[in-house]
PASEBA-1860 file (N, C-alpha, C; in nm, 3 decimals):
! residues 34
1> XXXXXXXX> 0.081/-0.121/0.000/0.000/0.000/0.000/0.085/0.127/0.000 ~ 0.174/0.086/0.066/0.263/0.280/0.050/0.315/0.269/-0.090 ~ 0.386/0.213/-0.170/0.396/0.225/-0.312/0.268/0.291/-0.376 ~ 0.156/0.233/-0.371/0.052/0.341/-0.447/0.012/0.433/-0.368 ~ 0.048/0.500/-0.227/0.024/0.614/-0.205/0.159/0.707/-0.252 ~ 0.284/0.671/-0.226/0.331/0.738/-0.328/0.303/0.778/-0.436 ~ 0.293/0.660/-0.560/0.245/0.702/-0.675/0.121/0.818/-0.684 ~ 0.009/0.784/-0.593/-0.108/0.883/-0.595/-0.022/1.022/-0.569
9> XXXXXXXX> 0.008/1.056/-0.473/0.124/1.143/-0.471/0.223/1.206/-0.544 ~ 0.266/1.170/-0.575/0.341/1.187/-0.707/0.256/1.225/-0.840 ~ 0.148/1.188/-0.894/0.045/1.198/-0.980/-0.001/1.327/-0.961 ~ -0.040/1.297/-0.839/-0.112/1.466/-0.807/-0.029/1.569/-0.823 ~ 0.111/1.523/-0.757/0.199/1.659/-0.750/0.231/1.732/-0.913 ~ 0.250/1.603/-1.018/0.258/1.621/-1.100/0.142/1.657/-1.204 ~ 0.011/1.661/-1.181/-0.072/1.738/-1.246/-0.104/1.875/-1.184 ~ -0.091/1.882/-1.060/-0.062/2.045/-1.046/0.041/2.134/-1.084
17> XXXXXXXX> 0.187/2.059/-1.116/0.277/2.134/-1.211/0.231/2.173/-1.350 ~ 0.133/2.056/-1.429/0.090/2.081/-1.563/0.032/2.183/-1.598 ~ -0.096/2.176/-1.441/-0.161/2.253/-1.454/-0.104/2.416/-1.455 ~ -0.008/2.408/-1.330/0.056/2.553/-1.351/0.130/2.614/-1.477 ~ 0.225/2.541/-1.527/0.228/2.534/-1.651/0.144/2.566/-1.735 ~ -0.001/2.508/-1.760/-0.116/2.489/-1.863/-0.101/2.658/-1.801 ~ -0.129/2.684/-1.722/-0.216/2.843/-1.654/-0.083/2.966/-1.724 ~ -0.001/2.920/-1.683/0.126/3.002/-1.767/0.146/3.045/-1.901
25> XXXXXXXX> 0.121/2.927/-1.960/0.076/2.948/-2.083/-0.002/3.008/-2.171 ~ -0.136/2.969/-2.100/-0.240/3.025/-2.136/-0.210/3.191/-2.129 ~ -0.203/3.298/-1.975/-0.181/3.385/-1.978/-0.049/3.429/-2.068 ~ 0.050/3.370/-2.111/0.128/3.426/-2.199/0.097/3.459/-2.340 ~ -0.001/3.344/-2.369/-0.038/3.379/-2.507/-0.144/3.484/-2.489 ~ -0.225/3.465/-2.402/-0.307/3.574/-2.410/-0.274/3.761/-2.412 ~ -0.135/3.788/-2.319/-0.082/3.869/-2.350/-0.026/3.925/-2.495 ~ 0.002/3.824/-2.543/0.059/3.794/-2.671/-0.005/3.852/-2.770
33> XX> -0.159/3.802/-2.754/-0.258/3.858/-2.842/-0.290/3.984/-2.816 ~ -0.314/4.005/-2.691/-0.319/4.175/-2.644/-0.239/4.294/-2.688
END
């Protein structure tokens, strides 16, 4: 069981980087267009 709470862990941590990323992005291009 601690192997897949790591992994869950890890998963998560790593879709909230994407997401920050995704959000970064987004506002850059949008500047972009502005």
């Amino acid at each position: 069981g601690r192997l897949v709470r790591k992994t869950l862990s890890f998963s998560k941590k790593l879709s909230n980087h994407i997401g920050a990323i995704w959000y970064f992005v987004h506002h850059y291009n949008a500047s972009l267009r502005s």
